[in-house]
C-alpha positions in Angstrom: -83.7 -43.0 -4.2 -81.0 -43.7 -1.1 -78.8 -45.0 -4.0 -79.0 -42.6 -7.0 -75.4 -40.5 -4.9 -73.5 -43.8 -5.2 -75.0 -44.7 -9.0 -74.4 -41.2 -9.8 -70.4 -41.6 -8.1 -69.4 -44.7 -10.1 -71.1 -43.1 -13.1 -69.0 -39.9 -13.2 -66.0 -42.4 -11.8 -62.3 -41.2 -10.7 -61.1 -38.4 -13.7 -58.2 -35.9 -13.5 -60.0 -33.3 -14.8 -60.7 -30.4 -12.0 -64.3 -30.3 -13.4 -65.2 -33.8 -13.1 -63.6 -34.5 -9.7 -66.2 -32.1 -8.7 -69.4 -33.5 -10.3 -68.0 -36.7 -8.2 -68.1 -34.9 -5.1 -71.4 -33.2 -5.5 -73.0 -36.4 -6.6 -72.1 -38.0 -3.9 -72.4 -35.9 -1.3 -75.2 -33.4 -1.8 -77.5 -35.4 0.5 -74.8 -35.6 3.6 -76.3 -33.7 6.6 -74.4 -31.3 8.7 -75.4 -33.1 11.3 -74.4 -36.9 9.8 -78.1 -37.9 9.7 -78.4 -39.1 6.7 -77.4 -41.1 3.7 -75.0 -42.2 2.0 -72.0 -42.2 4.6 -73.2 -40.0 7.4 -70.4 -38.1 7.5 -70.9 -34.2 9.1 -69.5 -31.0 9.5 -66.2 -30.3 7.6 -66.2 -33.9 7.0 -68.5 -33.2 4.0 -66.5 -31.0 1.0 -67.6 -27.7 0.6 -69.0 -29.0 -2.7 -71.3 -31.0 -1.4 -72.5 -28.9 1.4 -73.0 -26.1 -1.2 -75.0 -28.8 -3.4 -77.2 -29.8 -0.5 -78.5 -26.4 0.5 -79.0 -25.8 -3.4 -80.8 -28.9 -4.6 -83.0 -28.7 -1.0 -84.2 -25.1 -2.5 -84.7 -26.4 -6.0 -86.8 -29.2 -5.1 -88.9 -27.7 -2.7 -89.3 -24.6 -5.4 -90.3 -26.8 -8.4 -93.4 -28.3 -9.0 -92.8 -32.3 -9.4 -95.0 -35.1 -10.3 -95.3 -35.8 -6.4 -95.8 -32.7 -4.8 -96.8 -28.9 -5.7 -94.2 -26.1 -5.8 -93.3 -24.4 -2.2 -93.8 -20.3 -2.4 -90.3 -18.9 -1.9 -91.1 -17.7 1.8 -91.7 -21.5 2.7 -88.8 -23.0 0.8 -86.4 -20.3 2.3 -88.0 -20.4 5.7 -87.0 -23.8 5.7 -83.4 -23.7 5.2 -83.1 -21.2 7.9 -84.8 -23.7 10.0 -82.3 -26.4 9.3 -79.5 -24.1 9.3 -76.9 -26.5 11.8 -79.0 -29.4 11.0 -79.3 -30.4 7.4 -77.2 -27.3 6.2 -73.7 -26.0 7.2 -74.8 -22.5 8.5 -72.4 -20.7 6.8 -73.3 -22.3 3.6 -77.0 -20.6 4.9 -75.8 -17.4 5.5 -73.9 -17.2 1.9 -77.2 -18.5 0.8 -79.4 -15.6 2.6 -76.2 -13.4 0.9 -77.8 -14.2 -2.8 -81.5 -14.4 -2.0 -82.2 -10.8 -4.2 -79.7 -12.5 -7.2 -81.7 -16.1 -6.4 -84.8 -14.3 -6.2 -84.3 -12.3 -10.2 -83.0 -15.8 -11.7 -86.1 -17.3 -10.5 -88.3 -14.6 -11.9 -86.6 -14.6 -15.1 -86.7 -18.5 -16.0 -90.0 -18.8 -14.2 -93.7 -19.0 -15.9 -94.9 -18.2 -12.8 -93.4 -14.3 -12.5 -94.9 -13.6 -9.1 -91.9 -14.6 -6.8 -92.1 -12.4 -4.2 -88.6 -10.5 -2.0 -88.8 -11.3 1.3 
């Protein structure tokens, strides 16, 4: 797991193309912590692209939203209670407040591609 941002790096590879110079970043840095805790460099802060700090706060919310073969589905109160808590932690906190920004437009694309149509506004 710790290696899929560098596989998924030298995968995409170095491109001109606007589009896939992104992909790059976001692969390989959506798991970089505002705080450097974490894999794969351990870089922090404004050291981190705006890419990937935009990538980590989404693909945190997916995964805890989504049921997976491991783990059951977080409700939408726990998964967003928990990037508030690691708002200046994990997350850049004004990546969290743009975040708390789109929670009604988050909250309407999750009741329209869900099977489950009882997410809830907090």
């Amino acid at each position: 797991m710790q290696t899929h941002s560098e596989i998924g790096k030298k995968i995409i590879g170095e491109h001109s193309s606007p589009l896939l110079k992104t992909a790059l970043i976001v692969a390989y840095e959506h798991h970089e912590r505002w705080d450097g805790k974490v894999y794969p460099c351990g870089i922090a802060d404004e050291a981190i692209h705006l890419y990937g700090r935009i990538a980590a706060v989404a693909d945190v919310f997916d995964v805890l939203t989504s049921k997976r073969g491991y783990k059951d589905a977080w409700t939408f109160d726990e998964a967003y209670s928990y990037i508030l808590a690691e708002s200046g932690k994990y997350f850049d906190p004004r990546v969290v407040n743009a975040f708390i920004q789109c929670v009604p437009q988050i909250q309407e694309i999750m009741n329209l591609y869900s099977d489950d149509k009882t997410i809830k506004s907090s």
